[in-house]
Each structure stands twice: as structure tokens, then as C-alpha cells.
C-alpha positions as CSV (number, residue, x, y, z in Angstrom):
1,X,0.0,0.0,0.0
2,X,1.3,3.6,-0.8
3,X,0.2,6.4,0.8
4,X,0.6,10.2,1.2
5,X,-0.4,10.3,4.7
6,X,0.1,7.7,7.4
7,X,0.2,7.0,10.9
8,X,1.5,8.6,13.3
9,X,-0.4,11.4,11.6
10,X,-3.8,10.8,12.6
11,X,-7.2,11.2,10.0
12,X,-9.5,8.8,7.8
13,X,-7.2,7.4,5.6
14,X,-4.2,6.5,7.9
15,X,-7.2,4.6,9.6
16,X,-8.5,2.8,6.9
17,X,-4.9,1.9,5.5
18,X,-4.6,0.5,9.1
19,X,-7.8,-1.5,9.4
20,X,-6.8,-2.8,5.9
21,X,-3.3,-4.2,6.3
22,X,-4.0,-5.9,10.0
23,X,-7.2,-7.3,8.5
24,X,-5.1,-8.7,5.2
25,X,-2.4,-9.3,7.7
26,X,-4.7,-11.2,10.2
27,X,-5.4,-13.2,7.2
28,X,-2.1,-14.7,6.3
29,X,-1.6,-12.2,3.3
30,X,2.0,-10.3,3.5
31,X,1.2,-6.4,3.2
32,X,4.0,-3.1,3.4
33,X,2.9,0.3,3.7
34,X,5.4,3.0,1.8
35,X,5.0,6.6,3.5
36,X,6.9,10.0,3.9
37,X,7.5,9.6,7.3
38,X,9.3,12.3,9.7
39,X,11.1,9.7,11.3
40,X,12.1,5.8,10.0
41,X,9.6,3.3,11.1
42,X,10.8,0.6,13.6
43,X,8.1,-1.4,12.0
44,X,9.9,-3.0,9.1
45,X,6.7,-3.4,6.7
46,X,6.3,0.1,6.9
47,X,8.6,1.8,4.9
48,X,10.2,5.6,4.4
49,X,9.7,7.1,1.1
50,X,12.5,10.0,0.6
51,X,10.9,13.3,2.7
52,X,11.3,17.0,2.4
53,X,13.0,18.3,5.3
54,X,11.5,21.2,6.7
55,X,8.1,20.9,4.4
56,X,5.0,19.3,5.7
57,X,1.9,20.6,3.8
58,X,-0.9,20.9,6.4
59,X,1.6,19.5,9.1
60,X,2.0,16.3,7.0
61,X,5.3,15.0,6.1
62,X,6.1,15.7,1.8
63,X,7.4,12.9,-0.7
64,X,10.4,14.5,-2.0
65,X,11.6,14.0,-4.8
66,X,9.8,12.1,-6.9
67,X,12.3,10.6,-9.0
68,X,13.7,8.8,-5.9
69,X,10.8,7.8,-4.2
70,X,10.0,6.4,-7.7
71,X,13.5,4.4,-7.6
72,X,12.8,2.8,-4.8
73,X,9.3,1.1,-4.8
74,X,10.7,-0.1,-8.6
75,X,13.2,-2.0,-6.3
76,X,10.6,-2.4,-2.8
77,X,7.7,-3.8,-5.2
78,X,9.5,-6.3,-6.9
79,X,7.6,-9.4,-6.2
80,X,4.2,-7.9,-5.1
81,X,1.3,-9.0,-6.6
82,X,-0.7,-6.1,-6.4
83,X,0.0,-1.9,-5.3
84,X,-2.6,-0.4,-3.2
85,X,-2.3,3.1,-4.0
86,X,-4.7,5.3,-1.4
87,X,-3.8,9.2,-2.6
88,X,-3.0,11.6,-5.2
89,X,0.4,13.5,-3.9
90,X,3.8,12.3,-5.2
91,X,3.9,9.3,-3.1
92,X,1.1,8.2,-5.1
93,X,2.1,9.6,-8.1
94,X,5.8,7.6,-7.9
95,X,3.6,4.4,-7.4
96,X,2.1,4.4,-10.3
97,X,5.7,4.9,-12.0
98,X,6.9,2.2,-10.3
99,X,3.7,-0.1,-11.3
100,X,4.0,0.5,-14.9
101,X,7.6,-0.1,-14.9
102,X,7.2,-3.6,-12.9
103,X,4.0,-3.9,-14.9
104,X,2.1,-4.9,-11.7
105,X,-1.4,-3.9,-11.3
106,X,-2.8,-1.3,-9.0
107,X,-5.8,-0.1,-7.4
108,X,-6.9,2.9,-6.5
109,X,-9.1,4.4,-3.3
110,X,-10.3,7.5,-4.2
111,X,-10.9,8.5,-0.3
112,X,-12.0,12.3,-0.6
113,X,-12.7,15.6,-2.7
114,X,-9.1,17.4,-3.0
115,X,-11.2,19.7,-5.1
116,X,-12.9,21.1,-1.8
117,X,-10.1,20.1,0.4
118,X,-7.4,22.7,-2.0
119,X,-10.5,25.2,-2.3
120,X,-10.0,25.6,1.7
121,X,-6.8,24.7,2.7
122,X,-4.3,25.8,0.1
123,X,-3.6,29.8,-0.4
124,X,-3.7,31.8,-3.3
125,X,-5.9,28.6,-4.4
126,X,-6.2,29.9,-8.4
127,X,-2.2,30.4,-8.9
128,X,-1.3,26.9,-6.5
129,X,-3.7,24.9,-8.0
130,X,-2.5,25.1,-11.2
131,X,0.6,24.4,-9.7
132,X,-0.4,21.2,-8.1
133,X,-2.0,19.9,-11.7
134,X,1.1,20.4,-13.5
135,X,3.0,19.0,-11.1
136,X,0.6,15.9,-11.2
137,X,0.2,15.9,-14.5
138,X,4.0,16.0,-15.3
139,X,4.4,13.2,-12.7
140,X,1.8,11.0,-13.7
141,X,3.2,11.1,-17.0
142,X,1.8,9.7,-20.8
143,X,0.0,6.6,-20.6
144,X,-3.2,4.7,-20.8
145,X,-5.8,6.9,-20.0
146,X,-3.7,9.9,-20.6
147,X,-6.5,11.2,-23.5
148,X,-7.7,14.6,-22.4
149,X,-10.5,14.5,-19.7
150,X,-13.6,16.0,-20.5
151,X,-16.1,17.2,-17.5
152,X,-19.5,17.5,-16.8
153,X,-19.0,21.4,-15.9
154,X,-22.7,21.7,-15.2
155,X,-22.0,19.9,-12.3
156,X,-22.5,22.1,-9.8
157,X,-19.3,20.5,-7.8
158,X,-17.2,21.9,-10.9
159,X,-18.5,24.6,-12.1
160,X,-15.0,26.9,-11.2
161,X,-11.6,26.5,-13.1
162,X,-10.4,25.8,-9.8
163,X,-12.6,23.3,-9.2
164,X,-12.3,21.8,-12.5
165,X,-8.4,21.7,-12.2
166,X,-8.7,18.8,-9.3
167,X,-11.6,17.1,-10.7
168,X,-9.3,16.6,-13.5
169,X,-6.3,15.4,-11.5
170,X,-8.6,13.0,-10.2
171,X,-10.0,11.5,-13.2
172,X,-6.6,11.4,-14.8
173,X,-5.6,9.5,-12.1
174,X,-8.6,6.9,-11.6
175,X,-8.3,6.2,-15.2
176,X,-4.8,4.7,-14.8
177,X,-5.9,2.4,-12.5
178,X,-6.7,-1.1,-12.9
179,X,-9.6,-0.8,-10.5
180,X,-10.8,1.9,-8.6
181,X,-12.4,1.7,-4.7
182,X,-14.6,4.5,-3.9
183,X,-16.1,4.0,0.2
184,X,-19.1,5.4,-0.9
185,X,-22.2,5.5,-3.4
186,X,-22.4,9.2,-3.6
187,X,-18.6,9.9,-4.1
188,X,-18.6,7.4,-7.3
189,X,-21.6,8.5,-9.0
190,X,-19.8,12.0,-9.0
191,X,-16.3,10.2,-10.5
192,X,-18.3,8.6,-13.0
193,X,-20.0,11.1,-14.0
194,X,-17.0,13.3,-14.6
195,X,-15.6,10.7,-16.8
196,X,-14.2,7.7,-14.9
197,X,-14.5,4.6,-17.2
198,X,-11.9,2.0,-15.1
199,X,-14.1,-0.4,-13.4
200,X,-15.1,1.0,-9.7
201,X,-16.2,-1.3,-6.9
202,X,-18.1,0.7,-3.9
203,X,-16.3,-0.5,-1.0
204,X,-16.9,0.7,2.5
205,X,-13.9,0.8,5.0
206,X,-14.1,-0.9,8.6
207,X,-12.8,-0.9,11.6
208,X,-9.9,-3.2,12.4
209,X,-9.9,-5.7,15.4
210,X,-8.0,-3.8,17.9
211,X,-10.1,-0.5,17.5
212,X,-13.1,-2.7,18.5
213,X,-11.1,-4.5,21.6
214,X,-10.2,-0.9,22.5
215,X,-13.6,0.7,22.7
216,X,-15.1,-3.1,24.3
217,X,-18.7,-3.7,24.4
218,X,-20.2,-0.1,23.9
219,X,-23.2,0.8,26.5
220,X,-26.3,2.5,25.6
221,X,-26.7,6.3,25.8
222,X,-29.2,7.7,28.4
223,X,-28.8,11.2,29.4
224,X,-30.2,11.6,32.6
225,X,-33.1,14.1,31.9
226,X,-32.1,17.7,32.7
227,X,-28.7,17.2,32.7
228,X,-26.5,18.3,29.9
229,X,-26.1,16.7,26.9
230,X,-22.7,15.5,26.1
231,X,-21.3,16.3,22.0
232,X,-18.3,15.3,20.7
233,X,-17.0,16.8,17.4
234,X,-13.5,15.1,15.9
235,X,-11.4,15.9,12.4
236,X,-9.6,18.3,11.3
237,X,-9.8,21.9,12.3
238,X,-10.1,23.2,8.9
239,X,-12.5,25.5,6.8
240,X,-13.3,21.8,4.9
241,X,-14.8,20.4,8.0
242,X,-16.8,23.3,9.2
243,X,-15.5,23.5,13.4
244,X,-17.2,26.5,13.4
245,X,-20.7,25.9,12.2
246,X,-20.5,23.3,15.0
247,X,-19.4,25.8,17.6
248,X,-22.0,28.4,16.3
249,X,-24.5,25.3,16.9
250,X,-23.1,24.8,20.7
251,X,-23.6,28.8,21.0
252,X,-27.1,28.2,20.4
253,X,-27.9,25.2,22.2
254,X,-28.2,25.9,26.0
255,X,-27.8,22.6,27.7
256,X,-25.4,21.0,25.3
257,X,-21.3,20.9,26.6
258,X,-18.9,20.0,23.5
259,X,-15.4,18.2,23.3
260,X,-13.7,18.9,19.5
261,X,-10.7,16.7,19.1
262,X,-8.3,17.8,15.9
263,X,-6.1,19.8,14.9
264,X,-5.3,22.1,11.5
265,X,-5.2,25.8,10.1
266,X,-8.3,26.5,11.8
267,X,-7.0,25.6,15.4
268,X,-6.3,29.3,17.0
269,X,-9.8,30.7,15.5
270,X,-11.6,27.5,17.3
271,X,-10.0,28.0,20.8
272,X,-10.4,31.8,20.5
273,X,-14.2,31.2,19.8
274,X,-14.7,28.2,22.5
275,X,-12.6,30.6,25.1
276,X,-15.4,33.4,24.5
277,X,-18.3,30.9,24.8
278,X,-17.6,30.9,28.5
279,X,-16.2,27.9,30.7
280,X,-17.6,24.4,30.3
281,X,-19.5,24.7,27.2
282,X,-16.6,23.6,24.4
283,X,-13.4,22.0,25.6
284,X,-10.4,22.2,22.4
285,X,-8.8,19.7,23.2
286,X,-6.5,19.4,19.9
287,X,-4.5,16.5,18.4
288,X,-4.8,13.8,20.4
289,X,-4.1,9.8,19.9
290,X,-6.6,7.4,18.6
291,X,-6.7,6.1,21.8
292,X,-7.7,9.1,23.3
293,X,-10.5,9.5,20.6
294,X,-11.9,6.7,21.5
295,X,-11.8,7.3,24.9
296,X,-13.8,10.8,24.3
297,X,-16.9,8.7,22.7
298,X,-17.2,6.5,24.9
299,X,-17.9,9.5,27.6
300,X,-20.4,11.3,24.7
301,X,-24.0,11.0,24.3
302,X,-24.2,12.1,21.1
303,X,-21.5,12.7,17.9
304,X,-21.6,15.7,15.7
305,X,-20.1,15.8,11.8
306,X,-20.9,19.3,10.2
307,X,-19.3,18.5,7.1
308,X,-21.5,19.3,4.2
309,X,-20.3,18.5,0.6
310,X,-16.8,17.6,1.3
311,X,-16.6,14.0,3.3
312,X,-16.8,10.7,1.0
313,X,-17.4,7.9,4.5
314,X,-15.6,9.9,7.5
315,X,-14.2,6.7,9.5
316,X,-14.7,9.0,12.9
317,X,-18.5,8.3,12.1
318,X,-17.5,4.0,11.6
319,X,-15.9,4.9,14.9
320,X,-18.6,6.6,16.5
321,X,-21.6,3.5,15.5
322,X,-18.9,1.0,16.7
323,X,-18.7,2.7,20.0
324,X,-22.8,3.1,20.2
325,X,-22.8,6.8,19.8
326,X,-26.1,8.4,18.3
327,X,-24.3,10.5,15.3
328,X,-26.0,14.0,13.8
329,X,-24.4,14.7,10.1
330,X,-25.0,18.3,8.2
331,X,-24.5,16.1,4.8
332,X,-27.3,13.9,3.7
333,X,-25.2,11.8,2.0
334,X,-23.0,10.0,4.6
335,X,-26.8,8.3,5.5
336,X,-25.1,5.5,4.0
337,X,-22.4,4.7,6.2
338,X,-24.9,4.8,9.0
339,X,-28.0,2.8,10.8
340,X,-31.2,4.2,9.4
341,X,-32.2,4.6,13.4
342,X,-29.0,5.7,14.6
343,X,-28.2,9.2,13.1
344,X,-30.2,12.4,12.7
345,X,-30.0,14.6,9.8
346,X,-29.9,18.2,10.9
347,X,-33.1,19.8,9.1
348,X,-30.7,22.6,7.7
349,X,-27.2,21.9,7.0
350,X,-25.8,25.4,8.6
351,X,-25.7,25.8,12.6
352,X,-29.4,26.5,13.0
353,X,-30.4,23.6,11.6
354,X,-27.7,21.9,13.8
355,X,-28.8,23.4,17.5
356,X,-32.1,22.2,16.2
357,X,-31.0,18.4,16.1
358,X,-28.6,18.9,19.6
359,X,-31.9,20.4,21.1
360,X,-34.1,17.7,20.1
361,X,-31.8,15.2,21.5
362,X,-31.2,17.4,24.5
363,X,-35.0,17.1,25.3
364,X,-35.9,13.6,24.3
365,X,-33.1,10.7,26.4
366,X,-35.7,8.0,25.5
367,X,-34.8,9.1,21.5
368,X,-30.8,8.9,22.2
369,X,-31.3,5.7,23.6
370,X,-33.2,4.6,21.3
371,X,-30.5,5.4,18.0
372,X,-27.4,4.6,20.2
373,X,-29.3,1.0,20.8
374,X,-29.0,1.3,16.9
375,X,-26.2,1.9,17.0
376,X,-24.9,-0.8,18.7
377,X,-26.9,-3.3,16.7
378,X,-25.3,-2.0,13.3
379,X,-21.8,-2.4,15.0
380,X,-21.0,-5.8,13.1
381,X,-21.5,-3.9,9.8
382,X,-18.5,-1.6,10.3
383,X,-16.2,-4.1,11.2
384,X,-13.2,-4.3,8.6
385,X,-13.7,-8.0,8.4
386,X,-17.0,-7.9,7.2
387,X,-15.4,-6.1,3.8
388,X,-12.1,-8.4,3.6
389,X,-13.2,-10.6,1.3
390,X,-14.7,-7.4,-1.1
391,X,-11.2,-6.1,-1.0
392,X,-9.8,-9.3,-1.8
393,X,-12.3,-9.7,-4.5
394,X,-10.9,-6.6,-6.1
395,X,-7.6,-7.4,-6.0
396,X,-8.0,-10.3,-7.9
397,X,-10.0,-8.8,-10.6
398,X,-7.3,-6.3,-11.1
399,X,-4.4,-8.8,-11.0
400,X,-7.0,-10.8,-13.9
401,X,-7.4,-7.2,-15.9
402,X,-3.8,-7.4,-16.0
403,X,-2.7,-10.5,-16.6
404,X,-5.6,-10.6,-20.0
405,X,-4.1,-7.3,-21.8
């Protein structure tokens, strides 16, 4: 597996490449994970790929330079029977070198929208993202679905040049897969649309063994009436993610106390707004481990996600069912990684429509019980060992594309 971003960097997918490889490894299959790191692994089957010193995008540690991180997985992959690429930065973008060169196939997880994710994050986004597609386009190189891509720009998801520039990056990229993964329904139907014609399998991600034997058998939610109902919020603190729609929500919710776990750009402006909310109503609590995360839901009543048109299948809210947590999303469309009785759809995606979901709950313990007891019975389903054998499944169908050309 290569990847952009891995642990001990913490988000969704240094989780899912995690539940992956000790799922495959629990298995008896032999799996390495090539990363910029900021330090060497001691684990040997995870693996340095050459990293810019002094440049870590975002706070995560850069593959630098390409040409050598492309050297080495020629020489690391030798022997593999598939490459499990999980980004779109030049780790990624030196696996697919290396995979055409060795002529071993490779799948693709297309885990998230870097078209929203540059929109917020990167500055002076119309001079860097041109930047970035040249880049990637210069280091993905000619090749099988190299043809020029041609978008859907009524879309309303790509209706900017910006916009248009990553959707682009993306498609390029999916197409010189052998398969492509996409976690959710949603998230495909947009890559499809927008030109994507390499076969992709909707997979959902899990939650590995240990992560359930850490959180242990989850107990149902029941506020005791009158007393305040406890809302946890975790991601990254960045303009993507929306931290402060869910601290204007808090603001208008007397009776609800918030924990945000995360860290990112947006950091300082979410502890300056929590300090002014007054004591005891939002604790910032910042980067903290997984352990630690887990530990925050099992003290929650309810968990937040005000993410709206950005998030393909968060694995904080796999995390949240697994630990029996009632979960209210801003985004309609990450119903499907959920128990139909187990999440609440705020009526209105913006904080209003979020204090009015935390203020139901607040008033109605019987409800919360109700959906975390949902919860907990939907708690098999996010288990990565229910979707092994659909990853497996994919990897043979690639290694069969492959082996007929």
C-alpha cells in the first residue's frame, strides 16, 4: 500500500490503510505500507519514502523528490502481486511509475474531494492549483488513459476553473488504475460522471480488530433528563470540515457541553471562539491519539459531523456506530455509512439547523437511547472483516485485468 499520509499522523485514511493491512495481515496475506514519514519506522513493513525536510503541507510530512521515491518502490515492489495506492500527492504519483515499470497492477481508493479540500486549505488557491495539476500531471506522465479528460461542468461541484483543475487530476488519475475503490455510493456517482471509465467497486472501509477491543462492548446512551447533553466533534480543524458551524451550533444550544478533538489551520480561531463561549461549554482539546479519541466517545451522548459537501465515509462516524454513539451529520449523503435509526439529519445543514437536532436530543433521552441501541446493533456492519473478502475480490480482478491485456 502507498500512501501520502500515514500514521502517526492521525485522520480517515491512515485509519483505513490500518484496518486494511492488520485485516489482510490477520489473514495470512503479506502487506508493506510506503509513506513519507518524519522519522524511520521501527516497524519494518512500513517503509520511508524520501521526505522533504523542513516541508510538511498541512503539518504532514512531503514525498520528496519524486524521482527517488520512484526508484525505490521499482526496487521495494519487486515481487508484489498487487500496489494499493490510497492518494494523489507524489507518493502516489511515484507508485504508479513504479507499477507500470514492474508492470504490476494497481488499485486505486479515491478516499475524498481534494477539489474542496485545495478550495479551503491551500492559499492563493487559483495560482497553487495550477501548480499542483502540473505538477501531477507532469508526474503522472503519458500513458493509458492519458486522453484529455472532458467534464461534466454543469456539475455544480465543478462549475469553477479551480474546481475543474482537481476534478481533473482525479479522473486522470482513476483512469490509470486497474480498479478503482470509492467507500461510498455518492462519491462514485460524481467520478463517474465526470468521466471515470476504469471499473469501480463501492467498497466501505471498517474498523480493524484492535479498535473494537479498545472501545469493548459499547453501552447505551441515556442522558439523565435535565442534565446536559454530552457532543463530541472530531477531524480536522479546517475551513473543509466546518469546526465553526458546529461551535456556532453549541452557542445556540443551552444545555449541550462540547469536546472537538483535531487539529489544523483553523486551530487558534476555534479555541479563541470556544474561550469566549464561556467555561464548560466547548473543551479544544486538539491532536490527540486514537486512543484518546476513542476514549472521548465512549464518555459522549451524542456525535456531531458538520461537514456538508466535502466527506466521501468519515471513518470517525464507523468509529462513532462502533462505539454506540447516536451521530448528527450536516450532509445527507454520509446516511449511508450509517444505521437508518441511529443518526439524525440536521433539518438545515448550517448551525441553526444543527442546534435544532442537539436540542431535540437534549430534550428527548428516550430518542438517544433509542438510536445509540441502533447503534450498537449496526456495529458488526462496520467491522473491517466484514469487507475483507470485497477487498480481496478486487484485487484479484485487477491482477486478472492485467494479466488478459
Amino acid at each position: 500500500m502507498v500512501t501520502d499520509y500515514y500514521l502517526p499522523t492521525l485522520g480517515g485514511v491512515q485509519t483505513a490503510i490500518k484496518a486494511h493491512r492488520e485485516e489482510l495481515m490477520d489473514a495470512g496475506h503479506e502487506v508493506a505500507v510506503f509513506a513519507p514519514l518524519a522519522e524511520p519506522s521501527p516497524d519494518p513493513t512500513v517503509v520511508r519514502l524520501p521526505t522533504a525536510r523542513g516541508f510538511a503541507p498541512d503539518g504532514y510530512p512531503f514525498t520528496w523528490p519524486l524521482r527517488d521515491a520512484a526508484r525505490q518502490l521499482e526496487r521495494a515492489l519487486a515481487g508484489f502481486d498487487v500496489v494499493h495506492v490510497h492518494t494523489e500527492m507524489f507518493a502516489a504519483l511515484a507508485a504508479y511509475r513504479a507499477a507500470r515499470a514492474l508492470r504490476i497492477p494497481l488499485v486505486q481508493t479515491m478516499h475524498g474531494r481534494i477539489d474542496v479540500y485545495t478550495r479551503a486549505v491551500l492559499p492563493l488557491p487559483a495560482i497553487t492549483t495550477a501548480l499542483l495539476a502540473g505538477l501531477h500531471r507532469r508526474g503522472l506522465g503519458a500513458g493509458p488513459g492519458s486522453r484529455a479528460i472532458r467534464l461534466d461542468t454543469s456539475a455544480p461541484y465543478a462549475r469553477t476553473r479551480t474546481a475543474r483543475r482537481m476534478w481533473r487530476l482525479m479522473v486522470s488519475q482513476a483512469q490509470r488504475a486497474d480498479r478503482v475503490i470509492v467507500p461510498s455510493t455518492h462519491f462514485a456517482a460524481k467520478l463517474v460522471a465526470q468521466g471515470v471509465r476504469t471499473p469501480v467497486d463501492v467498497l466501505s472501509n471498517g474498523l480493524e480488530g484492535t479498535v473494537l477491543a479498545a472501545l469493548g462492548a459499547p453501552a447505551e446512551r441515556r442522558p439523565e433528563p435535565g442534565a446536559p447533553l454530552r457532543a463530541l466533534w472530531c477531524g480536522r480543524l479546517s475551513p473543509e470540515k466546518r469546526p465553526e458551524v458546529f461551535l456556532d451550533a453549541v452557542s445556540r444550544t443551552p444545555g449541550v457541553e462540547a469536546v472537538m478533538l483535531g487539529d489544523g489551520i483553523s486551530r487558534g480561531a476555534v479555541a479563541r471562539e470556544a474561550a469566549r463561549m464561556g467555561p464548560g461549554r466547548v473543551d479544544v482539546r486538539g491532536s490527540v491519539s486514537q486512543a484518546d479519541v476513542l476514549s472521548a466517545m465512549r464518555a459522549a451522548h451524542v456525535f456531531v459531523s458538520s461537514s456538508f459537501d466535502f466527506d466521501n465515509q468519515p471513518m470517525v462516524l464507523l468509529e462513532a456506530v462502533a462505539a454506540g454513539l447516536p451521530v448528527i451529520i450536516a450532509d445527507p449523503d454520509l446516511s449511508e455509512a450509517l444505521p437508518p435509526d441511529g443518526h439524525l439529519v440536521a433539518p438545515r445543514p448550517d448551525a441553526a439547523g444543527i442546534a435544532e437536532a442537539l436540542a431535540a436530543l437534549r430534550d428527548d433521552p428516550a430518542r438517544v437511547a433509542g438510536m445509540s441501541a441502533a447503534a450498537i446493533a449496526h456495529r458488526p456492519h462496520v467491522t473491517q472483516s466484514a469487507h475483507r473478502e470485497g477487498l480481496i475480490r478486487v484485487y484479484r480482478a485487477a491482477v486478472s485485468a492485467r494479466s488478459s491485456r
